[in-house]
C-alpha positions in Angstrom: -22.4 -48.7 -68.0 -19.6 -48.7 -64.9 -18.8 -52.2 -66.1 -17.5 -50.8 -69.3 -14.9 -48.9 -67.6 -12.0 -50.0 -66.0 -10.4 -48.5 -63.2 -8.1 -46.7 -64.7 -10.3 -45.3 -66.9 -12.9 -44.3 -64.9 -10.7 -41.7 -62.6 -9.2 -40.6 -65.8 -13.4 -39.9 -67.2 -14.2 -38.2 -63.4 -10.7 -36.5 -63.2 -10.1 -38.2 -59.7 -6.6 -39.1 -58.8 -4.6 -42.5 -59.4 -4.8 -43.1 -55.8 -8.4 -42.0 -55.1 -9.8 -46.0 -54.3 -7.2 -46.5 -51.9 -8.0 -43.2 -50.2 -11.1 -44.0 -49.8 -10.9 -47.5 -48.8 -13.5 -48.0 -51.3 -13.0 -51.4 -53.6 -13.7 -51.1 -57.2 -15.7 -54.3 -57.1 -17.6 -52.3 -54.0 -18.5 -50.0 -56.6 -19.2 -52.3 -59.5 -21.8 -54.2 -57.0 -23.5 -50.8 -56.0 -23.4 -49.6 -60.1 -25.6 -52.9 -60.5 -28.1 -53.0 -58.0 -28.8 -49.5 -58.7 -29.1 -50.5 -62.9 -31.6 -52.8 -61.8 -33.6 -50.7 -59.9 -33.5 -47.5 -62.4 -37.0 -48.3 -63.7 -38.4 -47.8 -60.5 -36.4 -44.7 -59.6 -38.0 -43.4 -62.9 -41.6 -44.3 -62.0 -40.7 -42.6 -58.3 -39.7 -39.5 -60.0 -42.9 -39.4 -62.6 -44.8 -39.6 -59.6 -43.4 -36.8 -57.7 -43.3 -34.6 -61.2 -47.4 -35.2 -61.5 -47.8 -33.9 -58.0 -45.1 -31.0 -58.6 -46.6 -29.9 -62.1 -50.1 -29.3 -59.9 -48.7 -26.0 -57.7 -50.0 -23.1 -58.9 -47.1 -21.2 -60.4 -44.7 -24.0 -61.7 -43.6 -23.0 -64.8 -42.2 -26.3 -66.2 -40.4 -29.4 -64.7 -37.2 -31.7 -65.4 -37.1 -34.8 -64.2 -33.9 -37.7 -63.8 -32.6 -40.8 -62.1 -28.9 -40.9 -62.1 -26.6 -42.4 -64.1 -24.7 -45.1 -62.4 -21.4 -43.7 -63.4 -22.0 -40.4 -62.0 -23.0 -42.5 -58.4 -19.6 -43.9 -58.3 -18.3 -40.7 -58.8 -20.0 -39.3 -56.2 -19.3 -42.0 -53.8 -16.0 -41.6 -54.2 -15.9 -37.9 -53.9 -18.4 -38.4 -50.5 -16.0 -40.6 -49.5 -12.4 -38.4 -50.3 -14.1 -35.5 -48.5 -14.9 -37.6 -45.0 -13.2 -40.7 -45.1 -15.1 -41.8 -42.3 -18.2 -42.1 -43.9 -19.7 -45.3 -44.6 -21.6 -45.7 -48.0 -22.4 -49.7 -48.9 -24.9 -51.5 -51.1 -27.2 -51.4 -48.1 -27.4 -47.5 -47.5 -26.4 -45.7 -50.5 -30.1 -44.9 -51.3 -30.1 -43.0 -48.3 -26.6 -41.8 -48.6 -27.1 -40.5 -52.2 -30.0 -38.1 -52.0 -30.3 -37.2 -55.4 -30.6 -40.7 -57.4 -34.0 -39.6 -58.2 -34.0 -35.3 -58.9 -36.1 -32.9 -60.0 -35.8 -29.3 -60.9 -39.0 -27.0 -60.5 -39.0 -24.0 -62.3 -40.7 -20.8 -62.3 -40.9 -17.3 -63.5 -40.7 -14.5 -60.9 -38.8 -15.0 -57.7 -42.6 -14.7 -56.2 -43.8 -18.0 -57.3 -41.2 -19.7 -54.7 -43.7 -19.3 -52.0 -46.2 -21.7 -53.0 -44.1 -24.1 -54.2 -42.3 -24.1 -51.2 -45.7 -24.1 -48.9 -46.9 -27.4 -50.9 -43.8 -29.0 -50.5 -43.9 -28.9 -46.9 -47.1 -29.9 -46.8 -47.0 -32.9 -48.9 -43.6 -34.6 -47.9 -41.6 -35.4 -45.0 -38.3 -33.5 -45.2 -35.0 -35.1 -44.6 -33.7 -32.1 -43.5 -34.5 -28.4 -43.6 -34.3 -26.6 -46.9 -31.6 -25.3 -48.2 -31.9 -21.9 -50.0 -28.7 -21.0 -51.9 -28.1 -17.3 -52.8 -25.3 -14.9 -53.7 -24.0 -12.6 -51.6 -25.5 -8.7 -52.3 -28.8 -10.3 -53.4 -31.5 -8.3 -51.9 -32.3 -8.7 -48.2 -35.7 -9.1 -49.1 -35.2 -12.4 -50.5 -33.0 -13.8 -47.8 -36.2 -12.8 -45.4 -38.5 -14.5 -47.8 -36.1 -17.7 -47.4 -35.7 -17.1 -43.3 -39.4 -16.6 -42.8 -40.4 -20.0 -44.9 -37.8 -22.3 -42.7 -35.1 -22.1 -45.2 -31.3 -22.7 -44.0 -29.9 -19.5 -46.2 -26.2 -20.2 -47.3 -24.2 -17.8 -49.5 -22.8 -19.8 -52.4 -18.9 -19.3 -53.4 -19.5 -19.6 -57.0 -23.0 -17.3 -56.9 -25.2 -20.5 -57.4 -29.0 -19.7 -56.7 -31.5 -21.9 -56.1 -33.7 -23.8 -53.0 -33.1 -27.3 -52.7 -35.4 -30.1 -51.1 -35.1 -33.1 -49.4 -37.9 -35.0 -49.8 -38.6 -38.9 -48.0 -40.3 -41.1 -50.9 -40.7 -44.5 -51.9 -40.3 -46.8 -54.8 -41.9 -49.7 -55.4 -39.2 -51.8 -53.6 -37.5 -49.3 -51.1 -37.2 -46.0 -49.4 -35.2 -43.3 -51.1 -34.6 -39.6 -50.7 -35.6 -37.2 -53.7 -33.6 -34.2 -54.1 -36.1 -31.5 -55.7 -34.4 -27.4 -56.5 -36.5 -24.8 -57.1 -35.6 -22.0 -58.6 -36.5 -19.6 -61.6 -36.1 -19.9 -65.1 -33.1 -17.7 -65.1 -31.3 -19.0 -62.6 -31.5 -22.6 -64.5 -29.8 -20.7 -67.5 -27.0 -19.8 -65.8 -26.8 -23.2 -63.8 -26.7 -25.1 -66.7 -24.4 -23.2 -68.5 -22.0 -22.8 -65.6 -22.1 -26.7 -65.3 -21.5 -27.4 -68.6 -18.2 -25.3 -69.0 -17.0 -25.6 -65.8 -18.3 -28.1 -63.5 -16.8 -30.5 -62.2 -13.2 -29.8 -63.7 -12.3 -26.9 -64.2 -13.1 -24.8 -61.2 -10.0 -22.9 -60.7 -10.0 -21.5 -64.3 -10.1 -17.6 -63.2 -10.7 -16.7 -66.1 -14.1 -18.5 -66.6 -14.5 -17.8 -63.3 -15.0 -14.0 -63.6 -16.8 -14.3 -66.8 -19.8 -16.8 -65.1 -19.7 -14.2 -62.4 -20.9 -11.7 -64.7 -23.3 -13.9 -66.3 -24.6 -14.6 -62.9 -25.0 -11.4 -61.8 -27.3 -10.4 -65.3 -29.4 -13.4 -64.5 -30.1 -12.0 -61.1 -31.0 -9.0 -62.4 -32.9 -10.2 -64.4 -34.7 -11.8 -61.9 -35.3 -8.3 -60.1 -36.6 -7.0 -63.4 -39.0 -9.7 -63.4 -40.4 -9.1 -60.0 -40.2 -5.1 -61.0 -42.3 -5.6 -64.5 -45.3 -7.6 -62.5 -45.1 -5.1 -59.9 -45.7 -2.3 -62.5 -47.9 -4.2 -64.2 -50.6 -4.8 -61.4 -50.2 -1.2 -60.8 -51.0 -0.2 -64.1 -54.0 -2.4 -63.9 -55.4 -1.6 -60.7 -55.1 2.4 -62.2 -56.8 1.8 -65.4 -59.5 0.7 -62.9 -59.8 3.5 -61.0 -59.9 5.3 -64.4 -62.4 3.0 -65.6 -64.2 4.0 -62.3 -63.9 8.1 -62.7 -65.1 7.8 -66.1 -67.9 5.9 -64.9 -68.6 8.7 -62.9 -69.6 11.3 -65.7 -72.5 11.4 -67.2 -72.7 12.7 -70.9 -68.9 14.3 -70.4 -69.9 15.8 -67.1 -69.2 14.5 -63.9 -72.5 14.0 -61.5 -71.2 15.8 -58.9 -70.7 19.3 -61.4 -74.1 17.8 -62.8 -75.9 18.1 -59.9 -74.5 21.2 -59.0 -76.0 22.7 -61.8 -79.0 21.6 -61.9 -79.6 22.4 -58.4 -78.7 25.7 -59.5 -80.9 25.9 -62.6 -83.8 24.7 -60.3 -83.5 27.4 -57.5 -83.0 30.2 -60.8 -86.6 28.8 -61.5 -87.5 29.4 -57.8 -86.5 33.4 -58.1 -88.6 36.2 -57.8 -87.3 37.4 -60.6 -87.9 39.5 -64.1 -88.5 36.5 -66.8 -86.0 37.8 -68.8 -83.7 37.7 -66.2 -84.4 34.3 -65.3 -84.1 32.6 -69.0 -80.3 34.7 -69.5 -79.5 32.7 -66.2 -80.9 29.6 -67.6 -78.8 30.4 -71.1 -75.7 30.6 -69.2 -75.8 27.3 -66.9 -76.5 25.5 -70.0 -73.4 27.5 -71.8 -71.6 26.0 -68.5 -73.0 22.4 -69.1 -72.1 22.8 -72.5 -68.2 24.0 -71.8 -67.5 21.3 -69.0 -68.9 18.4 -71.1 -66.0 19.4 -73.7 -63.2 20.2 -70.7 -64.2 16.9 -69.1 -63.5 14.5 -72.1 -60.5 16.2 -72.7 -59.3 15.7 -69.3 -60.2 12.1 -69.5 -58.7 11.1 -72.1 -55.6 12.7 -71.5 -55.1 11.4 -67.9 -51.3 10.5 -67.0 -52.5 6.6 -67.2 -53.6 6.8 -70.7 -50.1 8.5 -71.3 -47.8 6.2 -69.5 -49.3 3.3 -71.5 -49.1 4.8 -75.0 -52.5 5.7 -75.1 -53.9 8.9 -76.7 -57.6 10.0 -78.2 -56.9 13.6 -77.6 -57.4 13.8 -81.1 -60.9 12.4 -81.3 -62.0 15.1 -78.9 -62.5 18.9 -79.0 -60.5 20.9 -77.0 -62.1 23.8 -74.9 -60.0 26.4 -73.7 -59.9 26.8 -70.0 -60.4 30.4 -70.4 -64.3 29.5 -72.3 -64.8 27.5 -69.4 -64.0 30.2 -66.4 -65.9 33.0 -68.6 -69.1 30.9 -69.1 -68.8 30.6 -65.0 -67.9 33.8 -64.6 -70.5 35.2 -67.0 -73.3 33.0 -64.8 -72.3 34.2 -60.9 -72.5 38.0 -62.1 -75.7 38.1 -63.1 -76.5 36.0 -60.1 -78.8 37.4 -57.2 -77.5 38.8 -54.0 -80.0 36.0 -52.8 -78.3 33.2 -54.3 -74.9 34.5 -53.6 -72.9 32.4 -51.2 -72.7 35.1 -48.5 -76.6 34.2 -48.1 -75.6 30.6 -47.7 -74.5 28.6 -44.9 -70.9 29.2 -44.4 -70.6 25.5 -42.9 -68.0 24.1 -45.8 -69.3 20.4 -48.0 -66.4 18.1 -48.1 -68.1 15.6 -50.2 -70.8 15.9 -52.8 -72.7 13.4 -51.0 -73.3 16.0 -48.5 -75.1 18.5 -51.1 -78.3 19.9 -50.1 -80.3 19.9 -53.6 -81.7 23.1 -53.0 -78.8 24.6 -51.3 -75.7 24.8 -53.3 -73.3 27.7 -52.9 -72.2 29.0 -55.6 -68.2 28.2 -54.9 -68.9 25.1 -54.5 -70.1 24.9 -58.1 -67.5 26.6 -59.0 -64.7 24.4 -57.5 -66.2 21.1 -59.2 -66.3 23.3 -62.3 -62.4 24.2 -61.9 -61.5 20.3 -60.9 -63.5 18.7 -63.8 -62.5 21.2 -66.5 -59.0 22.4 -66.1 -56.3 21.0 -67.9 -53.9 18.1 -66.9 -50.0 19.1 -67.1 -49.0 15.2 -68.6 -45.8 15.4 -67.1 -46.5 16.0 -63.4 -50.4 15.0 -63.6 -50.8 18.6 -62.1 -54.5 19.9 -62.0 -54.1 23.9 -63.6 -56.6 26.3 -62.5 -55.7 29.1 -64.8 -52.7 29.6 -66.7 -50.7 33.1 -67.3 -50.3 33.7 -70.8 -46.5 34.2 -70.6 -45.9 30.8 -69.0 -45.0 28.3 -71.9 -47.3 25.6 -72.4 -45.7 22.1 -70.7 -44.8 19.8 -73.5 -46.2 16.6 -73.8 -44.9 13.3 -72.3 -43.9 11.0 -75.2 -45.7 7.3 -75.3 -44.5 4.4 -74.2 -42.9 3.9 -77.9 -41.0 6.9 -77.8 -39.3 6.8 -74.4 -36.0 5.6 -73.1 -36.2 3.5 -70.7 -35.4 6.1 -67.8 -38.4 8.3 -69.4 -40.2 5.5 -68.9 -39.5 4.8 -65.0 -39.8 8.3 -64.3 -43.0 8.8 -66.0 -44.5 5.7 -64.4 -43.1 7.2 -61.0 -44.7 11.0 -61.6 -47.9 9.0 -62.5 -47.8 6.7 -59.5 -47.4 9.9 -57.6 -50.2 11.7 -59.0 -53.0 9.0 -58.3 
């Protein structure tokens, strides 16, 4: 309680100067009056504030809340400060709930820098603002944030000491009067470093240079922080949205092969069954199509579950499946176009190319067509560069395999994720 305190001994607590009431012009008994109308009234400060944290705990994307009233020691303080820094401003029993805008505060907190938005949007929405918003940032914090800030209203100031955070002033009520609610928003990070920055060296020692540099650093790990959270749900949705389009491809084959190489051969199997053609002929055709089926059902599962997704995210069931050489896989082809007819070579097709398989005609597939489904579905992926190999000279060294996700460094790790990203 101010009462407690006498003069003396409250500038002594607050580290003002002997001479700081007469400076001001402020009375102590002035203060004394204010430090007990304000006592009386803390209950309904606290309801005011348990009211706004109800409403604030709703936004989508609020991590957790703190709610206070102030103590009546730190208002004196204050006023006196308010005062010392523009002597002619007025503060009296009569206005100082409008003069003090944080007797009632709040801090919202959330996890990634992108939650801000909706906060702020509700805010706006719900209160009427004393003033514009105040978004303080550090100066070399990404442009993209000071945009963020611009676009949603914000006043952006650089801070001296590197403080982060958006502060609101919001009009309210409590049961008996009008007050201002001073609400900051910021992330869970930058409430670490606030509160530890305030508790070793705010108010008093702000010229230590010393603590000085070493909050600096801390400040700058907790931005960075910050920007690794923003980068890890980045990746993560990108991961996601891949392992659907995965999901998606594998959908696409049927019994290890893919429809469209499917289709292709069965188109072809049916027009062999169309040939005027020697019966013996006919079935060693039929023998090697389903030698083809047989090959690219083995190629295909190898391929999928060795796709540059399964690798980034430390998955592997390459073991589970038998591997087919691509050189089985281009000798069964091989082995079924040269026994094919001149008639049902693609020099006797249209020459008009098919750029999707949904274009086929069933009973008109050339044969390099076939063949360049066959290629995609069954050569092998290079892990590394998600590179689709064709055929492979026997001199060129196998690429090695990219490690899992357990295995890397971190660097592996980003450049993996960016070779992947590249490749899909």
């Amino acid at each position: 309680m101010l009462e407690r305190l006498s003069p003396h001994e409250f500038l002594a607590k607050f580290h003002l100067a002997d001479n700081a009431l007469e400076t001001t012009g402020i009375s102590w008994t002035e203060l004394l009056e204010i430090g007990r109308h304000f006592e009386r009234n803390i209950p309904d400060f606290e309801q005011t504030g348990f009211f706004l944290a109800r409403k604030l705990g709703s936004i989508d994307g609020v991590h957790s809340l703190r709610s206070r009233v102030k103590d009546p020691e730190h208002l004196a303080a204050k006023i006196v400060r308010k005062r010392l820094a523009n002597p002619h401003r007025v503060i009296t029993i009569a206005n100082y709930q409008e003069e003090i805008t944080d007797l009632v505060g709040l801090r919202v907190l959330h996890l990634f820098k992108e939650n801000w938005q909706s906060i702020h949007d509700y805010i706006r929405k719900e209160w009427q603002l004393a003033e514009d918003p105040t978004a303080y940032i550090r100066e070399g914090d990404p442009v993209a944030q000071r945009e963020m800030f611009l676009k949603g209203g914000c006043v952006v100031r650089p801070h001296k000491d590197s403080y982060r955070s958006v502060h609101y002033l919001v009009r309210t009520y409590t049961s008996t009067m009008a007050c201002v609610a001073e609400l900051q928003v910021r992330t869970l990070f930058e409430e670490a470093w606030s509160e530890i920055d305030h508790l070793i060296r705010y108010p008093y020692k702000l010229d230590n240079r010393v603590l000085n540099e070493f909050l600096i650093i801390f400040n700058r790990v907790a931005g960075q922080a910050d920007e690794m959270g923003s980068f890890v749900t980045y990746l993560a949705a990108i991961l996601d949205e891949k392992e659907r389009l995965q999901a998606r491809r594998i959908e696409g084959v049927q019994n290890g092969v893919p429809k469209e190489v499917r289709q292709a051969i069965n188109n072809l199997q049916e027009s062999v069954r169309r040939l005027a053609a020697p019966e013996t002929e006919k079935r060693e055709l039929e023998e090697r199509l389903k030698s083809l089926m047989d090959a690219t059902e083995r190629a295909t599962s190898q391929v999928i579950y060795n796709s540059p997704i399964n690798s980034l995210v430390g998955v592997s069931l390459a073991t589970e499946q038998p591997e087919t050489p691509i050189s089985q896989v281009e000798e069964s082809a091989a082995s079924a176009s040269s026994v094919m007819p001149t008639a049902f070579s693609p020099s006797a097709q249209s020459s008009s190319p098919h750029e999707s398989a949904q274009e086929f005609d069933p009973m008109q597939v050339p044969m390099e067509e076939t063949q360049r489904f066959v290629d995609i579905a069954t050569s092998p992926v290079d892990r590394a560069t998600s590179s689709v190999e064709v055929a492979t000279p026997v001199d060129t060294p196998a690429p090695k395999p990219i490690r899992t996700s357990q295995q890397m460094t971190f660097q592996e790790f980003l450049e993996a994720y960016r070779r992947a990203h590249e490749s899909i």
